[in-house]
C-alpha positions as CSV (number, residue, x, y, z in Angstrom):
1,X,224.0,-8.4,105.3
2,X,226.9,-6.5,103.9
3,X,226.9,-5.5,100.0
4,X,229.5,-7.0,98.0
5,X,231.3,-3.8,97.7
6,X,231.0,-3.2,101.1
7,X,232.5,-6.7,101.1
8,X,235.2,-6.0,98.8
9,X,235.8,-2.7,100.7
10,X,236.1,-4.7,103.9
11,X,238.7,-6.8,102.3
12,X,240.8,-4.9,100.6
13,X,241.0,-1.9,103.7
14,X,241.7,-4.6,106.2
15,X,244.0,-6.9,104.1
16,X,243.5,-9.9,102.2
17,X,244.6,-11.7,105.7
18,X,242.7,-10.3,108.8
19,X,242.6,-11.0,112.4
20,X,241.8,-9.6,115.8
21,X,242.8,-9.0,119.5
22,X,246.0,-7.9,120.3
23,X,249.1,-9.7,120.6
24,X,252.2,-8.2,122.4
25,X,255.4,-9.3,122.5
26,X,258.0,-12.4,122.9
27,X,255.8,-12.9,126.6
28,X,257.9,-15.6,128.6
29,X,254.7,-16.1,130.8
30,X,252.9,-17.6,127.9
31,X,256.0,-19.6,126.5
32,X,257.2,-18.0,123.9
33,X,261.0,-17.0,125.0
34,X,262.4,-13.6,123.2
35,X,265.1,-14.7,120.9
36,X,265.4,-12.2,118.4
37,X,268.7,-10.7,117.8
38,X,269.8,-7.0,118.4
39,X,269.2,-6.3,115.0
40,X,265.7,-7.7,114.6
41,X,263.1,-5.2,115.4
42,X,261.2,-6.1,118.5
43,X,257.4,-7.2,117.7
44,X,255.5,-7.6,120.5
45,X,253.7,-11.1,121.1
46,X,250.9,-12.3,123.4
47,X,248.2,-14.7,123.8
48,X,245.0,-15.0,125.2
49,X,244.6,-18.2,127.6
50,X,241.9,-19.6,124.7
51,X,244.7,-19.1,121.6
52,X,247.6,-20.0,124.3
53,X,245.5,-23.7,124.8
54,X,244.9,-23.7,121.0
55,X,247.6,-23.3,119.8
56,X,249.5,-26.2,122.0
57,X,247.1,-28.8,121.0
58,X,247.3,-28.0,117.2
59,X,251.0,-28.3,117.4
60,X,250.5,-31.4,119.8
61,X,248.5,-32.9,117.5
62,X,250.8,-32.3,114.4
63,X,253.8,-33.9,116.2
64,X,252.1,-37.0,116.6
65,X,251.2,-37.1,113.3
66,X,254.2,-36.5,111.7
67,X,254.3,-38.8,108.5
68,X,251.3,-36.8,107.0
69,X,252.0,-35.6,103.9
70,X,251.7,-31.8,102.8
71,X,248.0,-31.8,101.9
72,X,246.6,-34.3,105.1
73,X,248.7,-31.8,107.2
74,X,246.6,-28.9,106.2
75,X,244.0,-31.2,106.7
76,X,244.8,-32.0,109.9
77,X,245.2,-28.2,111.6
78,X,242.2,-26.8,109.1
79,X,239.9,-29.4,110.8
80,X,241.0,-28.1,114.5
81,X,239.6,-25.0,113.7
82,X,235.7,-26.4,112.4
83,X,233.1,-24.3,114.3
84,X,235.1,-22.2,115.3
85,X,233.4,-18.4,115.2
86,X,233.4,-15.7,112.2
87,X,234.5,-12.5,113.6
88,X,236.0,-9.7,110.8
89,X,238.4,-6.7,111.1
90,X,240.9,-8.5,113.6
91,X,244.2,-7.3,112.6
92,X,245.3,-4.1,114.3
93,X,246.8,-1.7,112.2
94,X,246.1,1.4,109.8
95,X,247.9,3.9,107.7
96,X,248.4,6.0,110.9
97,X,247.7,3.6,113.5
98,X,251.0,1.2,114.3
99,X,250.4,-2.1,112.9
100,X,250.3,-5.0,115.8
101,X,251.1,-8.9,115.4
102,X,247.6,-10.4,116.0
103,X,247.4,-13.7,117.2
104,X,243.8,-14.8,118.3
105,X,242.4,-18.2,117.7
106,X,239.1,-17.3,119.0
107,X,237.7,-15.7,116.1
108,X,238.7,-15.8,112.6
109,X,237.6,-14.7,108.6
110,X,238.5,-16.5,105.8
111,X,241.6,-14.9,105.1
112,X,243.5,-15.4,109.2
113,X,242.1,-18.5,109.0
114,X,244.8,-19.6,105.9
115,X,247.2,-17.7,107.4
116,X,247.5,-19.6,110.6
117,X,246.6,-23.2,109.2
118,X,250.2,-21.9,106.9
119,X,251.8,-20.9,109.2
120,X,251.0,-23.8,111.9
121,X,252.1,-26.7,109.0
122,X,255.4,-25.4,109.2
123,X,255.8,-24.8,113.0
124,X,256.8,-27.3,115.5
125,X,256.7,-24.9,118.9
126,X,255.1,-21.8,119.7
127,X,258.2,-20.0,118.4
128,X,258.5,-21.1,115.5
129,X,254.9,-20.3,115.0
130,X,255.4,-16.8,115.7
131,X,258.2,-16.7,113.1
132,X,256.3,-18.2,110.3
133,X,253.2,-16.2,110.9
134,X,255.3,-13.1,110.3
135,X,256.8,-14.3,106.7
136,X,253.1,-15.7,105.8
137,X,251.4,-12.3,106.5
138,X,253.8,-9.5,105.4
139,X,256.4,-9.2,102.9
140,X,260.1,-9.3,103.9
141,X,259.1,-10.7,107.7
142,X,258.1,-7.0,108.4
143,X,255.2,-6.2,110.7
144,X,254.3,-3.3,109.0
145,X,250.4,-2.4,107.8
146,X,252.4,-1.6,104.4
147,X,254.5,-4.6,104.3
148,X,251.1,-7.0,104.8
149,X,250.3,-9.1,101.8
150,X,246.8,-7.2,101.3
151,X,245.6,-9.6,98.3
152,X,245.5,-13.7,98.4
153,X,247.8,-13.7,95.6
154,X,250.7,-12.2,97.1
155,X,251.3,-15.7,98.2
156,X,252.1,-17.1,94.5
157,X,253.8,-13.8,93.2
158,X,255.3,-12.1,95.9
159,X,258.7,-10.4,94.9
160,X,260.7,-12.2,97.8
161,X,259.2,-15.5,99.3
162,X,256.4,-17.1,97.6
163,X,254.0,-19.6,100.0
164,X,252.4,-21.8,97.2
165,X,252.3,-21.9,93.2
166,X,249.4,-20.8,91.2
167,X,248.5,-24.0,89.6
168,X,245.0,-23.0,88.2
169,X,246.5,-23.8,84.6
170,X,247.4,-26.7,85.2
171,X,244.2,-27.7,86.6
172,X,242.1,-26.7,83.7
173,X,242.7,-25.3,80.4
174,X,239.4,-23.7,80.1
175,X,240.6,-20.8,82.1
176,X,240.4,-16.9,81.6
177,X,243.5,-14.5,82.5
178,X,242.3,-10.8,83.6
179,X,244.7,-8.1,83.9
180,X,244.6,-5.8,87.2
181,X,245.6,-3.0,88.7
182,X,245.5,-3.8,92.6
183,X,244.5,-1.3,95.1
184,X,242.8,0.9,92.7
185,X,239.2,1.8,92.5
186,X,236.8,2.4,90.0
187,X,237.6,6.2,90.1
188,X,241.2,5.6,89.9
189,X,241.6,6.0,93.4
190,X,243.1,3.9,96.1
191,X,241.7,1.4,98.3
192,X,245.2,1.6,101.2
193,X,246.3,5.2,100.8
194,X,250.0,4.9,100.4
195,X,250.1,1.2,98.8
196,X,251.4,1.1,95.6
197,X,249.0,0.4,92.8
198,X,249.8,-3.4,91.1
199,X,249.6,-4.5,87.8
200,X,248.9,-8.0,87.4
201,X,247.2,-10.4,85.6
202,X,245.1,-13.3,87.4
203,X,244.2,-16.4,86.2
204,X,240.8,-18.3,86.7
205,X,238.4,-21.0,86.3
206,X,234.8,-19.9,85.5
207,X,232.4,-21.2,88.0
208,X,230.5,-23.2,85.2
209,X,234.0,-25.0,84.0
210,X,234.2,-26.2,87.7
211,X,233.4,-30.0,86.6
212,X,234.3,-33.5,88.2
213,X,237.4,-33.3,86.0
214,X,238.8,-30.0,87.3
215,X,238.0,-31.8,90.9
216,X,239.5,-34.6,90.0
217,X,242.9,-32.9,89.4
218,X,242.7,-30.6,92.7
219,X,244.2,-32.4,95.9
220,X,243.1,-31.8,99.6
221,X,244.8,-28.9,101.1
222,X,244.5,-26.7,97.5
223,X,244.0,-23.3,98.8
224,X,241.2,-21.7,96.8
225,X,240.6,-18.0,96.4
226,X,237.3,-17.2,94.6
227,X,237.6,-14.7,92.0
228,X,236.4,-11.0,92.2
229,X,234.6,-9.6,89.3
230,X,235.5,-6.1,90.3
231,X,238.3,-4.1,90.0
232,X,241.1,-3.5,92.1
233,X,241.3,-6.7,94.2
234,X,241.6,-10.6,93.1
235,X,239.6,-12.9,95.7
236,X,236.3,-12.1,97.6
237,X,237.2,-15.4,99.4
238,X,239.0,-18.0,100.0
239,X,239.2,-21.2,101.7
240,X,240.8,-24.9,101.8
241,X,239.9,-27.8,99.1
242,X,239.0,-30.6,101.5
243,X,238.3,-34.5,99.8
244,X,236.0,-36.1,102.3
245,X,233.9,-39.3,102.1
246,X,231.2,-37.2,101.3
247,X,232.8,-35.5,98.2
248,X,234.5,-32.5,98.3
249,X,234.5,-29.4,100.1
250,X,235.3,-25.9,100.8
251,X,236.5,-25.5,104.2
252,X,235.9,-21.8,105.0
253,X,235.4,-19.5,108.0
254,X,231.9,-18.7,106.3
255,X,230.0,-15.0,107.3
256,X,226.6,-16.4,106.0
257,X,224.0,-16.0,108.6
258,X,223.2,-18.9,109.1
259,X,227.1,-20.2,109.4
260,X,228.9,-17.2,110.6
261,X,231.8,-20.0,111.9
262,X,234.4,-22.2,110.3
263,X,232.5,-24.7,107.8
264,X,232.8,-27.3,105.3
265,X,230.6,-25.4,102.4
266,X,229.7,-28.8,99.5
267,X,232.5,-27.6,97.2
268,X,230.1,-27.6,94.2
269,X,227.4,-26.1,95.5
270,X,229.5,-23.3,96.7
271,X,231.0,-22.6,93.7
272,X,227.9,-22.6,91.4
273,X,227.1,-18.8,93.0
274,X,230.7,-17.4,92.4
275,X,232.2,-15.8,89.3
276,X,234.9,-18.6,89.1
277,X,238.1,-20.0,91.4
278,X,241.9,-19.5,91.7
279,X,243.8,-22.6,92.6
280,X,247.1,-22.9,94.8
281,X,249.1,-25.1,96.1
282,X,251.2,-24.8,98.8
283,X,255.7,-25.2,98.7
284,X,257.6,-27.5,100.7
């Protein structure tokens, strides 16, 4: 079992949204026609036969369902992806090593697992798909291992398009706001040579303020990040609020041993062992 820094390390170096296997270009073979205009960079795109099948269903599935609201959407495509196996360090890319559009359904962490349930609830066809993934997982639509959004709360304060709103306030008011300087290490050194250190403050709920009240004011398909103690990075996880007749859950691509695949963790339960949790709720 990793260590938690080695965990953090893991994180941070691969970006706060990973993946894996390859994925090269606008392939008409598997359906996805090359549209892009002569100013658009090219970015390679291709799928496995696994992630090609996948990925038709999911957005079969979503067409037929198509008076869901927001939250029973993400619902919907998080729950095509239960069991599904844990497999880290899937994207392809580096500070000296070109950065590759990775597109594999067959394995996922916790972080390329929100990215594509995003990305898929606002997709109707493979290339739309392709086009949303992009804006979900780097700033400005660039597939660049610079341009990736390397912590989970790029999505609520990125400085072009935000995905979802940091609602944690207004979920609780027994919160605690931490200011951080992302990407740097204890030393003062850098996690991603290059990226620019980032100064900003991150609201939470502790773990022991996690009550039946705050639950009763998050709604299925919250996206929940759970709060890193140390320095330099915000989450150490995250996953999807899920209200089931059971109670509620976090629905996370798990690396426990004895999980190591997309679960539904008992939200509580899960919680109780972390620091705290960052709430947000997806636009549109």
């Amino acid at each position: 079992m990793v260590s938690q820094v080695q965990k953090i390390s893991v994180l941070v170096l691969s970006s706060a949204l990973l993946a894996g296997c390859g994925f090269s270009g606008a392939d008409i073979k598997n359906g996805i026609p090359d549209t892009r205009s002569d100013t658009e960079k090219p970015v390679p795109v291709n799928l496995d036969a696994y992630t090609s099948k996948k990925l038709d269903s999911v957005l079969e599935a979503k067409a037929s369902s198509r008076n869901l609201d927001k939250g029973q959407m993400i619902d919907l495509i998080s729950e095509k992806f239960l069991g599904t196996p844990y497999r880290a360090n899937r994207l392809q890319g580096a500070e000296h090593t070109p950065e590759q559009l990775v597109i594999d359904f067959t394995g996922l962490d916790c972080f390329t697992y929100l990215d594509y349930v995003e990305a898929l609830r606002k997709s109707t066809s493979r290339q739309t798909f392709v086009k949303n993934l992009i804006q979900t997982r780097y700033h400005d639509g660039d597939v660049d291992f610079l341009k990736r959004k390397h912590f989970f709360t790029d999505w609520a304060y990125s400085q072009t398009q935000n995905l979802a709103d940091d609602i944690t306030t207004q979920v609780s008011s027994n919160t605690v706001r931490v200011e951080k300087r992302f990407n740097e290490r204890f030393n003062g050194k850098t996690y991603i040579p290059r990226l620019p250190v980032v100064k900003r403050s991150i609201t939470y709920i502790p773990s022991r303020r996690v009550d039946n009240k705050v639950v009763s004011q998050l709604r299925t398909g919250d996206y929940i990040g759970i709060y890193a103690s140390l320095p330099g990075v915000d989450v150490t996880h995250v996953g999807v609020f899920i209200m089931t007749d059971k109670g509620p859950v976090l629905r996370n691509a798990s690396s426990r041993k004895e999980n190591e695949k997309v679960v539904d963790s008992p939200f509580f339960e899960y919680v109780a062992r972390k620091p705290g949790i960052v709430v947000f709720r997806a636009k549109g």
